[in-house]
C-alpha positions in Angstrom: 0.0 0.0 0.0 1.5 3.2 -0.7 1.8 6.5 1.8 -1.2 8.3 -0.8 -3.5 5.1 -0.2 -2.6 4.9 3.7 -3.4 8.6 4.1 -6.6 8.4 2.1 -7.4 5.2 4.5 -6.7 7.0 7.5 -8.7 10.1 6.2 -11.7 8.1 5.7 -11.7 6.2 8.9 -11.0 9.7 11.1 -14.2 10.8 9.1 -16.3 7.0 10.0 -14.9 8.4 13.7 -16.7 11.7 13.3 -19.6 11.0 12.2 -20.1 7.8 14.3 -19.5 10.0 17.2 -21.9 12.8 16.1 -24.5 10.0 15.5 -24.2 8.7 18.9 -24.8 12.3 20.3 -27.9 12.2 18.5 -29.4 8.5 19.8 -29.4 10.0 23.0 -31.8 12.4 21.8 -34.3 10.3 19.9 -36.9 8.6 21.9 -38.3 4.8 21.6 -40.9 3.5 23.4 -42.2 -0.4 24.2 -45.5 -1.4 25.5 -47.5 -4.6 26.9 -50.4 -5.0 28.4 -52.4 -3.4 25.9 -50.8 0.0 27.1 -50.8 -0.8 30.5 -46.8 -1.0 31.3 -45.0 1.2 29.2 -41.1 1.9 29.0 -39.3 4.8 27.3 -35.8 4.5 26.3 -33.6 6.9 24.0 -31.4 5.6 20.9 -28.5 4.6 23.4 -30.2 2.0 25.2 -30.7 4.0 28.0 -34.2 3.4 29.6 -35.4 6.7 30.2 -39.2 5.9 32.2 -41.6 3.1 33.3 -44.8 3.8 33.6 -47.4 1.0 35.2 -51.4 1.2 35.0 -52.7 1.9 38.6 -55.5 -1.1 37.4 -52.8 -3.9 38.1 -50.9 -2.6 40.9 -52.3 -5.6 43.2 -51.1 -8.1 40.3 -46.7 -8.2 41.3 -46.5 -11.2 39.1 -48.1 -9.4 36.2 -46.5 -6.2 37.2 -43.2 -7.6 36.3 -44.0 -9.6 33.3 -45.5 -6.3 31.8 -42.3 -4.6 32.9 -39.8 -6.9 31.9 -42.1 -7.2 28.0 -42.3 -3.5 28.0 -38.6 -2.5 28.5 -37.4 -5.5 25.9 -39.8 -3.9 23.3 -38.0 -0.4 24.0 -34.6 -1.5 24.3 -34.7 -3.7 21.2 -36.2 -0.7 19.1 -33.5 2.0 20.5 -31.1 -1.1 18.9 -32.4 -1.1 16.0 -32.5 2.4 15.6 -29.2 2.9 16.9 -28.3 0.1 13.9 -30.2 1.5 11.3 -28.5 5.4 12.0 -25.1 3.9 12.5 -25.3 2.2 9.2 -26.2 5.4 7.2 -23.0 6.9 9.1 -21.0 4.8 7.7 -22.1 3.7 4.4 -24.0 0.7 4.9 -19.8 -0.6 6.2 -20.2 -2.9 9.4 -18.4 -1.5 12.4 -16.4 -3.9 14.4 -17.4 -4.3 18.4 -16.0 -1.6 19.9 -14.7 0.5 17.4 -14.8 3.8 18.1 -16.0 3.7 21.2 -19.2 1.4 20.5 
């Protein structure tokens, strides 16, 4: 490989660096949100996989078995759609190009 090609390399992944970072910035933003129950447990997590809220129906507060099921439903729901999302807007960063575990800080 020659020095024009490394520098070009190194270029483009300082760039994949950038904008990975700046996209990261923005999952913590954006807002996801799972629910069971029929609406009675709902969770609210941002694009980081962060939950953000849990909010349980006052109608099933004497139900702790159901209470947890409904949680534990509701904030899988959330987290796996702040993954996806976090996916789908790392992917447009970087060209459709799969990021390795832990690269830049992921």
């Amino acid at each position: 490989m020659s020095i024009p090609d490394l520098k070009g390399l190194l270029e483009t992944a300082q760039r994949i660096q950038s904008e990975v970072a700046r996209v990261r910035e923005e999952l913590a933003r954006k807002i996801v949100e799972g629910e069971t129950g029929g609406g009675l447990c709902r969770c609210t997590a941002n694009g980081r996989g962060e939950v953000l809220s849990l909010v349980i129906d006052p109608a099933i507060a004497g139900d702790k078995k159901m209470i947890e099921d409904l949680a534990v439903g509701a904030i899988n729901i959330a987290l796996t759609r702040a993954r996806e999302l976090a996916e789908a807007d790392l992917s447009r960063a970087t060209g459709g190009m799969p990021l390795p575990p832990g690269l830049f800080g992921g």
